[in-house]
Structure formats: structure tokens, C-alpha cells
N, C-alpha and C positions, 0 to 999 in steps of 0.2 A: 036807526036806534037798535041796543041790544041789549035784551034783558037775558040774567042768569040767575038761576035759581037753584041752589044747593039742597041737599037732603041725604039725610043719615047716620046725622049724628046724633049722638045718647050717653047714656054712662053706662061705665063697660070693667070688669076689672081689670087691676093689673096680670098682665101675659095675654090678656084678652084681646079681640078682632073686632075692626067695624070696617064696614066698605061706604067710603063718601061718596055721592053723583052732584054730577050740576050741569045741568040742560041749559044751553044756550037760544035762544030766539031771535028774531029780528033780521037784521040786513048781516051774514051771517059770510067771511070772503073765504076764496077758497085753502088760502094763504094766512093762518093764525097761529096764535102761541097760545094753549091754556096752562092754567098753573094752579097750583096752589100754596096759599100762607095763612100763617096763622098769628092770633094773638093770643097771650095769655094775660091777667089782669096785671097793671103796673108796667110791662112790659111793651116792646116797639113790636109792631108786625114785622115777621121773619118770611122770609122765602122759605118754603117745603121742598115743591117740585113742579118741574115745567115737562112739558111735551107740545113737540110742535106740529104740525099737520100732517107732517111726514114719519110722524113716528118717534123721532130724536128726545130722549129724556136726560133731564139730568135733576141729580138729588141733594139736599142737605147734608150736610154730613153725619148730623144727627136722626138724620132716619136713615141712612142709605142701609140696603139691606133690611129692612124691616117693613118700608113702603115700599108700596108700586104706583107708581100713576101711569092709565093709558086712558084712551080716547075709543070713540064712536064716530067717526065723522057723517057716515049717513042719519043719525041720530044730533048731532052737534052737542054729544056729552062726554063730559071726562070726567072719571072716576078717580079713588084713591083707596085701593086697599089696604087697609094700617092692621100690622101682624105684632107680636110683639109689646104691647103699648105699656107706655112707661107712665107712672103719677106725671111726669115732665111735659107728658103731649097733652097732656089739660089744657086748652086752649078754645078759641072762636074759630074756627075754617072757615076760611073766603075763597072763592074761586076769583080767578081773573081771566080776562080774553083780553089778546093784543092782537090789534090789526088796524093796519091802516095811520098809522103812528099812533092812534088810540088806546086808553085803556077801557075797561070798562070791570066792574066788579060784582060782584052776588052780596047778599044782606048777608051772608055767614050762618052756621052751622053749629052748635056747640057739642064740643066733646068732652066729656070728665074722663078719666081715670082713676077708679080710686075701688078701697078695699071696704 
């Protein structure tokens, strides 16, 4: 089993920074995807950004350049630096782990942006 556990988020203003984490536990392969998405109220959960074990990221178009997401693998955490933030990234953060044809998800993180 694999639990994840997010932390970081807050309210923050607009043009303002926050750095998301989420520590992964459990049966933990060497071989994963972590990622993150988000929801905002009314709306469907969107993909953010992935990174795979090896490094490989790729991003939304709506944050590209403004996010970062990397990893820890000795640690089994992956962060999300958000730079730039827009009233629009108002959202819940979920982290995700793939592996194993599996998903597995984090309880989420809330983030505001606002004045």
C-alpha cells in the first residue's frame, strides 16, 4: 500500500510563491510517475505537472514557466514550486503516484490566491 501526504498550501497573494511537498510511504517501486493536479470549485480535476523517476517533466500549459515540479527520490517526495500565481490557480492540490499500473492519490492541499 501507498500513502501520500501533501503540505503547503495557504493563501498567498497575487504574483506571490508557495512551494507544495508530498511524501510518499509504503511499498514505494523504483520505476514511478508523480504528478500533480488540481481542482478548483465547480470545476473537473486538471493535470499540472508530472515527473517521472528519471527526472522527465512535463507541464500544463497554463503554468508552464511559472511552475516547477521535481522530486527527492531518496526521500520519495515531490515538490511544486509555484512562482507567479494567478487568482486562477485557486484550487485543491492532489499529488499522484503511478506505478505498477496503479494510481494512488494524497487527500489535497488548498491553495487561494487572492488580494
Amino acid at each position: 500500500q501507498v500513502q501520500l501526504v501533501e503540505s503547503g498550501g495557504g493563501l498567498v497573494q497575487p504574483g506571490g510563491s508557495l512551494r507544495l511537498s508530498c511524501a510518499a510511504s509504503g511499498s514505494i517501486f523504483s520505476f514511478n510517475i508523480m504528478g500533480w493536479y488540481r481542482q478548483a470549485p465547480g470545476k473537473q480535476r486538471e493535470w499540472v505537472a508530472t515527473i517521472t523517476s528519471s527526472g522527465i517533466t512535463n507541464y500544463a500549459d497554463s503554468v508552464k514557466g511559472r511552475f516547477t515540479i521535481s522530486r527527492d527520490n531518496a526521500k520519495n517526495t515531490v515538490y511544486l514550486q509555484m512562482n507567479s500565481l494567478k487568482p486562477e490557480d485557486t484550487a485543491a492540490y492532489y499529488c499522484k503516484l503511478s506505478q505498477g499500473g496503479r494510481n494512488y492519490w494524497g487527500q489535497g492541499t488548498q491553495v487561494t490566491v487572492s488580494s
